[in-house]
N, C-alpha and C positions, 0 to 999 in steps of 0.2 A: 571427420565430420565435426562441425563445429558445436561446441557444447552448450546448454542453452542459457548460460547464463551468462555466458561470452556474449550473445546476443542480445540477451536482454540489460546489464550494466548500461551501454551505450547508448542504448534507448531512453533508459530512465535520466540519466546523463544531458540529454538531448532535451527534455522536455524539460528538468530543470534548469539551465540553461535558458532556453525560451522563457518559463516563467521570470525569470529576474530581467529580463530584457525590459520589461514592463512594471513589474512587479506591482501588478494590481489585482485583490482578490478576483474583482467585474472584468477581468482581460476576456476576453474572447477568447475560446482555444481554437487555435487552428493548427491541427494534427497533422503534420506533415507524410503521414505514413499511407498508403492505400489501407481505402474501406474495406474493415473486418476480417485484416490480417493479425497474425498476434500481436504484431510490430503495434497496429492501430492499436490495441485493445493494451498492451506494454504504458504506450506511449498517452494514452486518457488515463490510466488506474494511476501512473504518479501523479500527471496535470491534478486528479481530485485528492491524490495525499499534499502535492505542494499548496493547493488553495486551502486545504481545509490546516494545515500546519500554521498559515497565517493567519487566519481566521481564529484559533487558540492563541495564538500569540496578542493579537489583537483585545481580544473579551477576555486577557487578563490585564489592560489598562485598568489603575485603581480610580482613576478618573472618569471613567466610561459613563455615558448617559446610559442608565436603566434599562430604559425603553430600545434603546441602540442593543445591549448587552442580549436582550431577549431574543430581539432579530436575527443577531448571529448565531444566538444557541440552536434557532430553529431551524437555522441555515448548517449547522453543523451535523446536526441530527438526516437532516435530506442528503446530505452528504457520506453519513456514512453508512444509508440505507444506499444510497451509488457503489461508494466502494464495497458493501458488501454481494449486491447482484453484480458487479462486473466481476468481483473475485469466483465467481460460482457461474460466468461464463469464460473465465477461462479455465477453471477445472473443464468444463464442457469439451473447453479445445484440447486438454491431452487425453481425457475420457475416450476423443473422439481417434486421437492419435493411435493409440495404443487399443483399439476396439478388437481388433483380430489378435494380440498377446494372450496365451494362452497362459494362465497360473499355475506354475508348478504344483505338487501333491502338498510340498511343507513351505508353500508363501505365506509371509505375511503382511499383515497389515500398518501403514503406519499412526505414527499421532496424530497426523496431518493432513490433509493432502496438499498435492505440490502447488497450489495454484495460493494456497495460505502463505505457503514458506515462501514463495515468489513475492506476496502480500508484504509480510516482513521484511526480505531485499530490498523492496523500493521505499519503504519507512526512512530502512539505513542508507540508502541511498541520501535521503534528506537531511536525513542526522551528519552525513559526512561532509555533506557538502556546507551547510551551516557550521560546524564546527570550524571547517577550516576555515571558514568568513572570520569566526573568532580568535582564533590562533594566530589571523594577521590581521587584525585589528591597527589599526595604525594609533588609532587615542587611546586604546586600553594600553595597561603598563605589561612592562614586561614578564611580572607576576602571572597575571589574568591570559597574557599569549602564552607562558609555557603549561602552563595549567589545561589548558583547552588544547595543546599540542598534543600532549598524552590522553587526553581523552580521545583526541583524534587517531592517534596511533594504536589505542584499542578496538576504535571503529572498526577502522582498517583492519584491523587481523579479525574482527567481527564479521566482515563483509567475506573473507576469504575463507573460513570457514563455512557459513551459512552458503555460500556460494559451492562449495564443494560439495555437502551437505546435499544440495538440491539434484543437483548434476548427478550424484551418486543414486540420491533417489529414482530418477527420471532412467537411469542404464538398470536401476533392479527392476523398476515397471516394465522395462520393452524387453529384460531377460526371463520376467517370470518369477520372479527372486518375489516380490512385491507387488500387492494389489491394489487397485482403486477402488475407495466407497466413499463417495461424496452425499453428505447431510447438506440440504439446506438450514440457513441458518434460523430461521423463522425467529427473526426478531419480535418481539413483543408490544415493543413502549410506541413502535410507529402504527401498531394495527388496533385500530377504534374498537374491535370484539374481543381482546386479548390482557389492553393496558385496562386496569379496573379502573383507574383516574377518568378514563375515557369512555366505557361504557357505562357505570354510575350515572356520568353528568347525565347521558343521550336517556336513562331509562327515567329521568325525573323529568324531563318534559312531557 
């Protein structure tokens, strides 16, 4: 059986790929994968790390208009109110997976759940795939490409770790070894009753 992060690399792979095809934060996505498979749900969670990766990239021009800078912050922010309710629907999907596993008497718990650590995969996915842009650089010097080589080559043993990581977690959920408790993340600074910046303003009018 294939492992699930055998399955998912290629996905993320796949949507990166696509994103540089175009390489425009306003690209349209169009997901190649059928609706609200995890493949789908794989394949949107990079699409919103690859836009929003540029979009940092972007708002730290020391040139930037102001007023441009703000826009993107708050487009950054919508963003990772995205990434974090699709990270908390695909906990749903192994939640949903693993619903009849049965937890042994001395299961435990982890630091995580697996749909964060899948979170982080697709980050490094980004991180590996930009590095390498770097590493062959054709106008940086030879310096600056071996430099970014070895940091590439740390990704990489980064990537096969966290990946093994995941996979191992995912056989202790469905053996009973380990259980799922999924927190919503209840961000703050986006909820008008929460962020004090934001209900302050609303109680003086």
């Amino acid at each position: 059986m294939m492992k699930f992060t055998a399955m998912a690399l290629p996905v993320f792979e796949h949507s990166i790929n696509d994103y540089h095809l175009r390489d425009d934060v306003e690209a349209e996505i169009r997901n190649p994968y059928p609706f609200q498979t995890i493949e789908y749900f794989l394949y949107l969670k990079n699409w919103i790390d690859a836009v929003q990766w540029h979009l940092e990239d972007i708002i730290r021009d020391p040139l930037i208009n102001p007023v441009k800078a703000l826009e993107i912050k708050r487009t950054i922010d919508r963003s990772n109110q995205e990434r974090t309710d699709l990270v908390e629907l695909i906990d749903s999907y192994f939640l949903d997976k693993y619903k009849d596993t049965r937890a042994l008497p001395d299961a435990t718990i982890n630091t995580e759940s697996p749909a964060w650590a899948v979170d982080r995969l697709s980050i490094l996915a980004l991180k590996i795939a930009h590095m390498g842009e770097e590493a062959n650089r054709e106008e940086a010097d030879q310096e600056h490409r071996d430099a970014a080589r070895k940091k590439l080559n740390v990704l990489v043993e980064q990537r096969e770790d966290l990946s093994r990581a995941i996979d191992q977690l995912l056989e202790d959920i469905a053996a009973g070894r380990k259980y799922m408790k999924v927190y919503k993340q209840m961000k703050m600074y986006n909820d008008p009753t929460l962020n004090p910046v934001l209900y302050k303003k609303t109680s003086r009018r």
